[in-house]
Residue, then its C-alpha position, 0 to 999 in steps of 0.5 A: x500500500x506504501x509503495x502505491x502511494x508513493x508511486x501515484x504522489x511522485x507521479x501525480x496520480x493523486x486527485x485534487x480533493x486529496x491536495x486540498x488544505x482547509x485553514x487549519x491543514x498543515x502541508x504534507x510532508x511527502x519529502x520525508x515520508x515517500x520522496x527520498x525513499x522513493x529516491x532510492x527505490x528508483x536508483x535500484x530499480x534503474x540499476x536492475x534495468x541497467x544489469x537485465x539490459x547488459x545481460x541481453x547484450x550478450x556481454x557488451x558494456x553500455x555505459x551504466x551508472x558511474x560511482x562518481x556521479x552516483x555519488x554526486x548526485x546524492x551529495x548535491x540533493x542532501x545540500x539542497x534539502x538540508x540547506x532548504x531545512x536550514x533556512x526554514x528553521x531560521x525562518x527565512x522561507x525562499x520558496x514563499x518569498x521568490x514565489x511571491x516576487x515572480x507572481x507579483x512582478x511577471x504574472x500575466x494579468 
């Protein structure tokens, strides 16, 4: 049921009525509960594509994942969301600000 969920959310196959928030809702955190897991299940599952394919090759070797690049993808997405955590922890929400200024100043009216 889990990986169901987190499937249609990384998709989004949700309906709106699931999305929408009353006054006193608080966001969802999808990021902690299905985002970064779901990260990680799909590095597996590409990395299973990537075997099964190299196996039917009959022994041929196409480029697959790099260790380098592997792990600095990872790196980068931790700094961003840590970084992201820092700045709504001392209250200085990016998100809401630069969402605010685009929808204010270049908005089609």
């Amino acid at each position: 049921k889990w990986l169901f969920e987190a499937t249609c959310v990384m998709f989004y196959i949700v309906s709106p009525y699931d999305l929408a928030l009353d006054d006193e809702d608080t966001a969802p955190q999808y990021l902690l509960k299905q985002g970064i897991p779901m990260f990680f299940i799909m590095i597996i599952v590409e990395w299973i594509f990537i075997q099964v394919r190299d196996f039917t090759t009959k022994g041929k070797k196409l480029h697959g994942y790099r260790l380098n690049d592997t792990i600095g993808s990872i790196i980068s997405g931790s700094f961003q969301q840590t970084t992201s955590l820092w700045f709504e922890v001392m209250g200085v929400g990016l998100e809401s600000f630069f969402y605010k200024l685009v929808y204010d100043n270049m908005r089609i009216t």
